[in-house]
C-alpha positions, 0 to 999 in steps of 0.5 A: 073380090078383085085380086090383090095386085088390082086392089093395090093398083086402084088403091095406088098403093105399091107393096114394100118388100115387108107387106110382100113378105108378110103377104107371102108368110101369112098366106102359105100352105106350109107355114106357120100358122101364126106370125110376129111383124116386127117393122119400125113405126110408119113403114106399113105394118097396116097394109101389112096384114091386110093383105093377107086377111083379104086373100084369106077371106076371099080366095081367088076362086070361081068355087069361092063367094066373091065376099065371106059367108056371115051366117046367123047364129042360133037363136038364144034358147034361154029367150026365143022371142030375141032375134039371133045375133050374127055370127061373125065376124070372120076376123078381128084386129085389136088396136089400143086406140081408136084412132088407130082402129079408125086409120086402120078401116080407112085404110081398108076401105081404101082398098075397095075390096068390098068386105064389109067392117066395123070398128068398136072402142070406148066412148059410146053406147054399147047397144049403139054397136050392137044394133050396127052390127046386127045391121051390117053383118061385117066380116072385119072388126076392128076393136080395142080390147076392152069394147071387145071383150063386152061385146063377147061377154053379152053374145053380140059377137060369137067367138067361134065364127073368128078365123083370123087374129091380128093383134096391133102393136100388141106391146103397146096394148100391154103398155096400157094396161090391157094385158088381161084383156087382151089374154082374155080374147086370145084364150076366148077364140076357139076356132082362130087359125091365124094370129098375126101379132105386131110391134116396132119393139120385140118382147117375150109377150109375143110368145106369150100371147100365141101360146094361148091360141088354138095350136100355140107356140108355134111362131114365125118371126118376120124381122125388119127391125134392125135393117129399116131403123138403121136405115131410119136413124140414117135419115135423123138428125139429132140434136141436143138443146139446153135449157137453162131452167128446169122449167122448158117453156120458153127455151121449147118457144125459142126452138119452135120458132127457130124450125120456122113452122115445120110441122113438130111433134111435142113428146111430153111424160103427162096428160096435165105437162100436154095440157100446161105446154098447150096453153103456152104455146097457145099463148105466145100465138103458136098453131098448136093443139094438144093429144092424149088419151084423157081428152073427149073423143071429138076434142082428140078428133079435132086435133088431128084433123088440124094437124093433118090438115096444115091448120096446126103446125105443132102438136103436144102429147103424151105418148100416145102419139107415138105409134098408129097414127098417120101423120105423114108430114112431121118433119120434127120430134121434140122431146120436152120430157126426154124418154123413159126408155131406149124403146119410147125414144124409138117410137118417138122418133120413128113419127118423123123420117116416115117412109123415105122422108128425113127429120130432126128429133130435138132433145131439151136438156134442163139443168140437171138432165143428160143425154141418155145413152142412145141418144150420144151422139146428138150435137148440140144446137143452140136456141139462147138468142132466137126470139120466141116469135111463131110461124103462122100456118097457112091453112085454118081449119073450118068446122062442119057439124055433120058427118059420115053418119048423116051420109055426108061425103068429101065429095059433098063438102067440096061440092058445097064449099065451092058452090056455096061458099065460092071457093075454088078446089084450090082453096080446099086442102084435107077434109077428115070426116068423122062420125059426126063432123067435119074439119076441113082445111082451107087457105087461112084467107079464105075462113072468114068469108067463107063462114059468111058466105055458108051461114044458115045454108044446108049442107046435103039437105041438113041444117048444121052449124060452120065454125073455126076449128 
């Protein structure tokens, strides 16, 4: 593996002060051997422990493989005539979403380090997961807790090859609902010598977790709460919008419309409100789409490969999407259910202002509805006269219905959209691949012809299908 300073540079990555940090902290001889990151929403906490899982895995050493030993583990004496399962992996991170776990081996890949790695999560076999990682042999999983601890439970993983923890966003892991589980793997790790926990919001279930590891309780806390959120909220504006009936809709379309199409994030308290704003805003002709956990994978998928993309310019969710998920480009939060606590309010707004960007969180105040606490000092902004009248976005989003699994990479869908479909590069915005599909982003001009154009045509070799996402 190349050092740490190349893989930034061919990644075009530049370190924080947090990931160096965490990069020092993680790695040290002397210190301690497991660590709490405590980093507002979207300042890097992935890189973060990356970076060290790598340097830990692979040392820079000519003694050293240039990629971490996956040995086989025995073979099951109860049943001989079954082949071993591998041992590995060398490292787990527990996410709470898939998504999340998907972002997160992204951003791995990114890297080019060449460790191997696989993501397990709800929503398909099993067995499927356990032939994959017979087949792959990864030295990183990335896993929510409850796929996690059945592929532990059936032997497909053997917890003593584990070395390195890390348990992302654990405070939101517990939040839903898989407190046990994740009790669960951190007790079932013999032989784990780093844990890396990590969170926007500090809580006393940090210690309570490490306790349970090999040599628990000892915890370094890396601290950058305090500085990087003030320095967040000074890049918020916050505003407070009256609603003159309990029931916010048409006051939200009379805000929407007057952000003029600045990519927004609507924070809802329940699936069913996500679903019910959904199909109002959809009505009255706004780019939206809906997120929350109860949706079908492939629906959650959609989504935000159209929001990411620019083919949406408003996304309604519970808050699920308060935390994990990259989307860089929000410029605006709207609390249409306000939040139930100072720290949701946090998270929440932390999805705009990423990084050095500024944004506007907007709260929709109905009749009998105040401004919490930490929320004072937003100044009124008034939307009673604005039209409810949508900005269309200038992307749509093309639906293709194959995917990584059948070996099919940006690279092919640029190559087939501009020969087949006579576009330029241009024309080409994001493309999110997923296991099985495709959405990609194209100036709206373009769909239309551009469905024509492909129909019946094959992509890599593959019949599929080419629909408006």
């Amino acid at each position: 593996m190349l050092p740490i300073p190349d893989l930034l540079q061919q990644a075009q990555l530049t370190p924080t002060a947090m990931q160096a940090d965490m990069l020092r902290a993680a790695t040290a001889t002397d210190g301690a051997a497991h660590l709490l990151l405590l980093a507002p929403t979207g300042t890097g906490k992935t890189l973060a422990y990356l970076l060290p899982m790598l340097q830990l895995l692979c040392p820079e050493s000519p003694e050293r493989p240039e990629s971490p030993e996956y040995p086989e583990s025995p073979e099951n004496p109860e049943n001989p005539e079954r082949p071993a399962s591998p041992a590995g992996p060398a490292a787990i991170i527990v996410v709470p979403t898939r998504e999340l776990a998907l972002q997160a081996d992204e951003m791995l890949a990114r890297l080019k380090s060449g460790v191997k790695s696989r993501c397990l999560y709800g929503g398909r076999p099993t067995m499927d997961e356990h032939r994959r990682l017979r087949e792959v042999r990864p030295q990183v999983v990335f896993a929510t807790p409850g796929r996690l601890n059945d592929h532990l439970d059936k032997g497909n993983i053997a917890a003593s090859a584990v070395r390195i923890l890390v348990i992302d966003e654990y405070d939101k892991c517990l939040e839903m609902g898989f407190r046990d589980e994740v009790t669960r793997i951190a007790a079932r790790l013999p032989r784990v010598e780093h844990c890396w926990l990590t969170s926007a919001t500090a809580t006393e279930d940090a210690r309570l977790l490490a306790a349970q590891l090999p040599g628990g309780g000892r915890l370094q806390t890396l601290d950058y709460l305090d500085a990087d959120s003030r320095a967040a909220a000074r890049r918020i504006r916050l505003h407070s919008v009256t609603s003159p009936e309990r029931d916010k809709l048409e006051t939200l379309g009379r805000l929407l419309s007057a952000i003029g199409g600045a990519p927004a994030i609507v924070f809802v308290a329940h699936r069913e409100s996500a679903e019910r704003v959904g199909r109002y805003l959809d009505s009255e002709g706004f780019d939206c789409v809906v997120y929350h956990g109860g949706m079908e994978q492939e629906r959650r998928e959609k989504a935000l490969g159209k929001f990411r993309g620019g083919c949406a310019n408003v996304m309604v969710s519970t808050d699920i999407a308060a935390r994990g998920l990259d989307i860089p480009e929000v410029e605006a939060v709207v609390h249409y259910h306000l939040p139930d606590s100072e720290a949701t309010f946090t998270h929440r707004i932390g999805r705009s202002a990423r990084w050095e960007a500024t944004g506007t969180a907007y709260l929709i105040l109905g009749p009998d509805e105040t401004l919490p606490p930490y929320a004072a000092d937003a100044t009124p902004f008034a939307v009673g006269r604005t039209p409810v009248r949508p900005t269309p976005c200038r992307m749509a989003a093309l639906y293709i219905g194959r995917g990584r699994k059948e070996k099919v990479s940006r690279a092919d869908v640029v190559g087939f959209l501009c020969k087949q479909g006579a576009l330029t590069a241009a024309d080409i915005g994001r493309i999110d691949l997923a296991d099985h599909h495709v959405i990609v982003s194209l100036r709206r001009e373009c769909l239309a012809a551009v469905i024509r154009r492909v129909a019946g045509q094959k992509i890599k070799g593959l019949k599929t299908h080419y629909l408006p996402a």
